[in-house]
C-alpha positions, -999 to 999 in steps of 0.1 A, spaced: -148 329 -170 -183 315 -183 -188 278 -173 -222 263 -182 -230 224 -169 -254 209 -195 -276 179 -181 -287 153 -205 -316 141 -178 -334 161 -148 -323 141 -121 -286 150 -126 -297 188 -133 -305 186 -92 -275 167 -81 -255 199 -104 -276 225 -82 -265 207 -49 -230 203 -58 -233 244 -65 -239 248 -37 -221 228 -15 -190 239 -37 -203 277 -40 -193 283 -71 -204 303 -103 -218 282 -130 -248 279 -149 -270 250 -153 -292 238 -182 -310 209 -191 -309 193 -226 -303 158 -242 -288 146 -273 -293 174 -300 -315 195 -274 -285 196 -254 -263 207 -288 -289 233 -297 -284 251 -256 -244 247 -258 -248 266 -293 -268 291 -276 -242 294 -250 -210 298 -276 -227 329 -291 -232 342 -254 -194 339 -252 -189 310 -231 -156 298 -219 -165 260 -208 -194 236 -215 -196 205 -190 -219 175 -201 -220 138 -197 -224 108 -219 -237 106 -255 -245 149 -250 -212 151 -242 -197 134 -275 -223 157 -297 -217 193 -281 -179 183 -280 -180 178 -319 -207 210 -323 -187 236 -308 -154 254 -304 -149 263 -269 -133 234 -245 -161 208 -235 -154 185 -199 -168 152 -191 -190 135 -164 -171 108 -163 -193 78 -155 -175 53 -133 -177 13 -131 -191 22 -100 -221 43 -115 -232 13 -136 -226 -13 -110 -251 8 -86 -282 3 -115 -272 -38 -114 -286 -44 -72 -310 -65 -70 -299 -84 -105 -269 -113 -90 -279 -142 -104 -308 -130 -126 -313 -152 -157 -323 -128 -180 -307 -114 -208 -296 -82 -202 -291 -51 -226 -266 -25 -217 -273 4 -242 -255 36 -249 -227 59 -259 -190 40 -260 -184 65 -228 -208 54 -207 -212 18 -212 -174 11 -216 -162 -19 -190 -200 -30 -187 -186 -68 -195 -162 -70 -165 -195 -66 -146 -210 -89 -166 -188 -118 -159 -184 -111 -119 -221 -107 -118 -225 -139 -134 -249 -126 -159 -258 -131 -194 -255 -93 -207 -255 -83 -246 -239 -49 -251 -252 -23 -275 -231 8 -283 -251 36 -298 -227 58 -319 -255 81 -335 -291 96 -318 -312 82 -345 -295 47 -347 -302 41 -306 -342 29 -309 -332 5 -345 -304 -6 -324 -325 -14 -288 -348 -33 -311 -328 -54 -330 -309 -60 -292 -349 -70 -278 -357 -94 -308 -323 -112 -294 -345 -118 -260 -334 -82 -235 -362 -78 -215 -342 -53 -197 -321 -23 -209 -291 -7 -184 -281 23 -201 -276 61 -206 -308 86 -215 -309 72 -250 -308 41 -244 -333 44 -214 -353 65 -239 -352 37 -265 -361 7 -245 -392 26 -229 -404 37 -261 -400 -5 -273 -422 -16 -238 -386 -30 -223 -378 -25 -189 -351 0 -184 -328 14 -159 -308 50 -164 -273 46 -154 -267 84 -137 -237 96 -121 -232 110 -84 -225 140 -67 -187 128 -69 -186 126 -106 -202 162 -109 -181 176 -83 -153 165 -100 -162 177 -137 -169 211 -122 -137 210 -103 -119 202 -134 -136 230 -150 -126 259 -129 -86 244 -135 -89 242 -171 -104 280 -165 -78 290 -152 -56 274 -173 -76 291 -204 -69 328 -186 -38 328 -179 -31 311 -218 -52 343 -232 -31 366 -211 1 351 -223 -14 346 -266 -28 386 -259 10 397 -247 25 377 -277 -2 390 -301 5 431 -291 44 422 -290 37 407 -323 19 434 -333 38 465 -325 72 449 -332 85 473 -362 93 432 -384 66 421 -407 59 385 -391 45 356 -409 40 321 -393 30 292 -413 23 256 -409 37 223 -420 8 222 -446 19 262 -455 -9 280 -438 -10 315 -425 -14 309 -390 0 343 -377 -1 373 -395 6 412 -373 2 444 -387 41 453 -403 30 422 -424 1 438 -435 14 469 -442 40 453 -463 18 430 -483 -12 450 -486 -39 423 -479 -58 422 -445 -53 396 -424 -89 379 -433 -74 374 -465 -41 357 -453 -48 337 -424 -62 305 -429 -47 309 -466 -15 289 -483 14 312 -478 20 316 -515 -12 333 -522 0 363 -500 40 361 -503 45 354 -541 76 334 -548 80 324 -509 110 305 -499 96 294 -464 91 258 -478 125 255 -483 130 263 -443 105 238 -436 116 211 -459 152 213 -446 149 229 -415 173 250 -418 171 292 -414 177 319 -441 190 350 -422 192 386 -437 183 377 -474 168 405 -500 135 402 -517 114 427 -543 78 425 -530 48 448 -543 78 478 -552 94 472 -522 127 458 -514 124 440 -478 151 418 -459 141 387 -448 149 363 -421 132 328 -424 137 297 -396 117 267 -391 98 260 -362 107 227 -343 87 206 -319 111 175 -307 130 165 -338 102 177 -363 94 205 -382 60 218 -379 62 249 -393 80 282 -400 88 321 -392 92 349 -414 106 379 -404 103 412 -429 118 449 -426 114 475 -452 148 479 -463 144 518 -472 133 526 -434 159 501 -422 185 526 -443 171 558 -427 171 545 -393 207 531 -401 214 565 -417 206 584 -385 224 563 -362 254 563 -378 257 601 -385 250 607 -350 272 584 -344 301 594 -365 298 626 -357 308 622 -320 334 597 -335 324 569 -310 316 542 -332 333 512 -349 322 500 -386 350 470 -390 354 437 -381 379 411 -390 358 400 -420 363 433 -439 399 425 -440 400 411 -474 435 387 -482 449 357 -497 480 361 -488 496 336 -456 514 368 -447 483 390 -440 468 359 -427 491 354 -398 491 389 -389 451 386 -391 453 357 -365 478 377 -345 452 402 -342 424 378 -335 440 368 -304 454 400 -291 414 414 -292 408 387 -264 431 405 -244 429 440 -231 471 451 -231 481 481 -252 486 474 -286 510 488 -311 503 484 -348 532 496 -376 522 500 -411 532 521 -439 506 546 -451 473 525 -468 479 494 -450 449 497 -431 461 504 -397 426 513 -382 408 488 -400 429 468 -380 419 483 -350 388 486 -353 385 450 -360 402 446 -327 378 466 -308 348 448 -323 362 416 -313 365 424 -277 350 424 -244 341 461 -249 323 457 -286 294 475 -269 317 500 -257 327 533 -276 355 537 -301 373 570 -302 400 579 -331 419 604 -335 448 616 -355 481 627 -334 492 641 -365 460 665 -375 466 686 -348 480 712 -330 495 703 -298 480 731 -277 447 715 -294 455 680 -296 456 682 -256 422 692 -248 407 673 -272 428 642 -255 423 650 -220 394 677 -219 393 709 -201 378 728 -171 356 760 -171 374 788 -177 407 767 -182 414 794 -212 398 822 -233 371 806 -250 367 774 -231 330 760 -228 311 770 -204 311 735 -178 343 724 -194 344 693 -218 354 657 -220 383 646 -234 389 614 -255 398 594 -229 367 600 -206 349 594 -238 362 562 -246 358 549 -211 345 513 -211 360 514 -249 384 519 -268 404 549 -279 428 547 -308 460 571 -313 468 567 -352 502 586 -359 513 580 -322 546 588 -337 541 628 -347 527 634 -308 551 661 -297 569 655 -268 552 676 -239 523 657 -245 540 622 -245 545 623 -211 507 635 -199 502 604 -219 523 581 -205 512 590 -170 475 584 -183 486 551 -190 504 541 -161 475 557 -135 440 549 -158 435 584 -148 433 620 -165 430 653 -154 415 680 -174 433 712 -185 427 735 -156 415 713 -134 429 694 -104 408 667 -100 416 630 -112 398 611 -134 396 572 -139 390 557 -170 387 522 -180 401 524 -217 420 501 -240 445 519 -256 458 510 -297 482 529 -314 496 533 -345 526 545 -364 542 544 -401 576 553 -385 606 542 -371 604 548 -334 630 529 -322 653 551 -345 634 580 -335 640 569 -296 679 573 -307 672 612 -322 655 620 -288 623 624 -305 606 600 -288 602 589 -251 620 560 -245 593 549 -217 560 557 -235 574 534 -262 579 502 -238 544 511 -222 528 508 -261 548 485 -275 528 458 -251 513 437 -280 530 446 -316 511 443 -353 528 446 -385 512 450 -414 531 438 -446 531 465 -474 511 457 -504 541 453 -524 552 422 -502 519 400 -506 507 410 -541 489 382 -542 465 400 -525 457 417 -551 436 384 -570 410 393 -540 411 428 -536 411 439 -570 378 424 -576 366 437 -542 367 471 -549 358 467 -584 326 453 -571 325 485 -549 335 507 -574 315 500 -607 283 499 -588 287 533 -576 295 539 -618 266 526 -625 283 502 -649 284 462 -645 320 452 -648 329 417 -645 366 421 -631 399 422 -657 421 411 -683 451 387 -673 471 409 -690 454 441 -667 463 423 -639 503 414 -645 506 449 -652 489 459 -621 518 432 -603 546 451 -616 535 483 -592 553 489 -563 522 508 -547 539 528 -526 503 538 -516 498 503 -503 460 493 -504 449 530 -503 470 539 -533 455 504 -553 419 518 -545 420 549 -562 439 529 -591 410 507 -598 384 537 -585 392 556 -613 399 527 -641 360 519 -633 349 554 -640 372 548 -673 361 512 -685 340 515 -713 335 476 -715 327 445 -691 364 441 -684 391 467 -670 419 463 -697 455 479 -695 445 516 -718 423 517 -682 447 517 -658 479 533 -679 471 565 -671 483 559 -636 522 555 -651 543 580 -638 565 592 -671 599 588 -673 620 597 -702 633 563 -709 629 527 -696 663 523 -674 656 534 -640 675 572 -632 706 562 -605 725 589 -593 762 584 -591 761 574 -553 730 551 -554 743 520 -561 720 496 -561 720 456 -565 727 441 -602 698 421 -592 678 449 -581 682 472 -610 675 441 -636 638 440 -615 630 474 -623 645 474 -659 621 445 -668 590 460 -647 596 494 -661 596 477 -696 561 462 -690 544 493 -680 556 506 -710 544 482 -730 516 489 -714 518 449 -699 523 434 -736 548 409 -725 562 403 -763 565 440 -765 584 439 -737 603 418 -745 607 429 -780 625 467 -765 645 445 -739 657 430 -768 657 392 -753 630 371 -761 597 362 -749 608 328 -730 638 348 -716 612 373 -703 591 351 -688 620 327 -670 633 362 -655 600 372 -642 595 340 -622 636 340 -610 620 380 -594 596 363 -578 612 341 -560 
């Protein structure tokens, strides 16, 4: 660190040399008064100097002249006092002349000395001789000041006495100095660490002020915007980030997280939070990513991901309902992912049974864990149990060489999910069940124990307590699942569902068609209502999938979605002679299978049910209730 001590008179130039010494320490010394000593500190900035030290009226104009910190002789009450000996009682009027720091406290002296003083402060070089003058026409004789007003009273024939400072005052400056150095290092060190993290971070940053001024600017940001930072620092934000929002952030203080913006061609996400100092906004962030690397790096992640199967997409929030149903099964769900107990979900086929559990898995303590499905059901069992519990080398013809991991070891610290737990044939229950009692598995062909530290979640679209009775099931392994229990309502029980997730996935849907539909007739969607979607969620998406590759218009009407009808050769509902069903029952179908027909005309409807419209409509609501 550079430290240069600046003496405004020669006299304190050799005290500075002696306290260098005596202190043995690094600095350089220069002497130079007033604007002399502005012109040597000038000199000293280009040289790259880190700290100026100077005293008095020099002080106050290298301090407003240049950049780098500038540190104070102080002069002391005592340092003035020294130039009054001799003066007790002196009649006299005294002048005490000079810059506001220097001079400042002068009249305490003045009144315990008993002496008639007149105090002149000098804020400008040029204005101290005009100002000694007009101070010796008010009858000074003698002038007690700094070198200017020393200089000024010698120049006007006045007597005159230069208030200088002591080895103590310098010392103490220069000791000052070396902290504030150090101070200045270690702030560089720690602004050069944030300026290369802030440069080789793979965001775009932008940092503004409360006035809306580029005040940090790295690399991504350039690359993004296209301007260097020459032309962005210093600047108003706008004139580099057209249509910025980051007022907004300061003006309300509150952050904008993860929103999309078109800038230059480019389609960039942006994250944008104030900065606050105490209760006050002084300025904000912006954070930018290119939204097409962010989908490659995405891309890439995921298929590696995916293709070991270790990886969970879901969360509670992509289970899209209305209904109080599916909300209290959602909430049942919720609490059972703060636990770590088997669960076991039931759900006809489309219900969403792994979106369920992968929900559950994100929500836990083992989020950051792996997530292994697999399909009981898919699979052979000879196959099923190597890919569930691994094998050894040369456990069979063909094996790997090394042997390979099952699921389980896979999943350890995770999650492993066992959808169609239901269809796992019977050998293999047991192996399962003992996994689940011990936390350990051994590999086909091997005889050595493994532990794992899973969370096991099945599911299952059958009857296994009925299936217990057939001997199809183990008895055991279903207590040991059946710790925590889900059941998912079929579609057909909560059809109001359907107000929000017929819109969902025609928001999903008529993107991918390139088409902009608005959502569907009233009339679309009673006839939709009188499905019994034996499908279940699954079955509704491929209804609507395909009636958005059919809409020719902003709105899905019923011509879109008729084609799904399954024909029949007339409207009453086929019974054979043994299925007796419910007067009540049959009437339900009779009436629904009269609306699809009509193709969801209700008058129509009514018109081949041959009761009127009223009638219609006071039998539909009896239905629902």
């Amino acid at each position: 660190m550079k430290i240069v001590l600046i003496a405004p008179y020669r006299d304190l130039l050799e005290t500075a040399i002696t306290v260098k010494k005596d202190l043995n320490v690094d600095i350089e010394l220069e002497l130079g008064d007033l604007s002399e000593g502005v012109k040597v500190a000038r000199e000293w900035e280009k040289k790259g100097v880190d700290i100026i030290i100077s005293r008095g009226g020099t002080y106050q104009l290298i301090k407003e002249s240049v950049s780098v910190p500038v540190v104070e002789i102080k002069v002391s009450a005592f340092d003035i006092l020294r130039q009054f000996n001799g003066l007790i009682g002196c009649k006299e009027i005294i002048g005490v002349a000079g810059y506001k720091n220097v001079i400042y406290g002068c009249e305490v002296i003045g009144e315990i000395l008993d002496l008639n003083l007149i105090k002149v402060v000098i804020e400008k070089e040029e204005e101290g001789l005009r100002q000694v003058a007009a101070a010796k026409e008010k009858g000074v004789s003698l002038i007690i000041g700094d070198t200017i007003g020393a200089y000024s009273a010698k120049r006007l024939g006045l007597k005159s006495r230069l208030i200088t400072s002591g080895k103590e005052a310098v010392a103490a400056a220069v000791s000052e100095s070396f902290r504030l150095a150090q101070a200045l290092k270690a702030e560089k060190e720690k602004a050069e660490q944030i300026r290369t993290i802030v440069d080789f971070v793979h965001d775009g940053i932008i940092a503004i002020d409360k006035e809306g001024r580029v005040s940090i600017y790295n690399r991504m940001a350039e690359k993004i915007f296209k301007r260097p930072p020459a032309e962005a620092v210093g600047r108003k934000v706008e004139t580099v980030v057209p249509n910025t929002r980051l007022y907004e952030v300061i003006e309300t203080g509150k952050p904008q997280i993860g929103e999309l913006q078109e800038v230059l061609g480019t389609m960039i996400t942006t994250n944008r939070v104030p900065i606050v100092v105490g209760n006050e906004v002084v300025g904000a962030v912006a954070t930018f990513q290119d939204v097409t690397m962010l989908q490659k790096v995405e891309q890439k992640i995921r298929r590696q991901l995916a293709d070991r199967g270790l990886v969970a997409m879901y969360t509670f929030d992509d289970i899209i309902y209305s209904s109080e149903k599916m909300k209290d099964v959602v909430n049942q769900a919720k609490k059972y992912a703060l636990l770590d107990s088997t669960v076991l979900i039931f759900g006809e086929t489309g219900t969403g049974k792994e979106l369920f559990a992968q929900s559950i898995h994100n929500a836990s303590r083992r989020k950051n864990g792996p997530f292994v499905a697999i399909n009981c059901a898919a699979l052979p069992e000879n196959l099923l149990e190597s890919e569930l519990f691994g094998y050894a080398e040369g456990a069979f013809t063909g094996a790997r060489k090394g042997g390979k991991a099952g699921l389980f070891e896979l999943a350890h610290g995770g999650t492993i999910f066992l959808d169609e737990i239901g269809e796992m044939p019977p050998g293999l229950q047991s192996k399962l069940l003992r996994v689940i009692q011990e936390r350990r598995v051994m590999r086909i062909g091997d005889d050595r124990l493994i532990p794992v530290d899973v969370r096991i979640i099945c599911a299952t679209n059958r009857e296994l307590v009925e299936m217990i009775k057939q001997g199809k099931f183990r008895e055991d392994l279903f207590y040991r699942i059946n710790v925590l229990q889900i059941n998912i309502p079929p579609l057909r029980e909560r059809k109001e569902d359907l107000d929000v997730l017929v819109p969902h996935f025609i928001k999903k849907y008529s993107l991918g068609c390139g088409k902009y539909i608005n959502g569907l007739t009233s009339r679309a969607m009673d006839f939709l209502k009188t499905f019994n979607f034996p499908g279940n969620v699954r079955e509704l998406e491929s209804i609507i999938e395909r009636a958005c590759a059919l809409c020719e218009g902003t709105l899905i009407d019923v011509g879109d979605i008729r084609f799904y009808q399954r024909e029949e050769s007339d409207v009453m509902p086929k019974m054979e002679s043994h299925d007796i069903k419910p007067l009540e029952e049959i009437e339900r179908e009779y009436i629904a299978k009269a609306i699809r027909l009509a193709g969801g005309n209700l008058s129509e409807a009514a018109r081949k049910l041959g009761v009127n419209r009223t009638t219609l409509w006071r039998k539909l609501k009896e239905n629902k209730k």
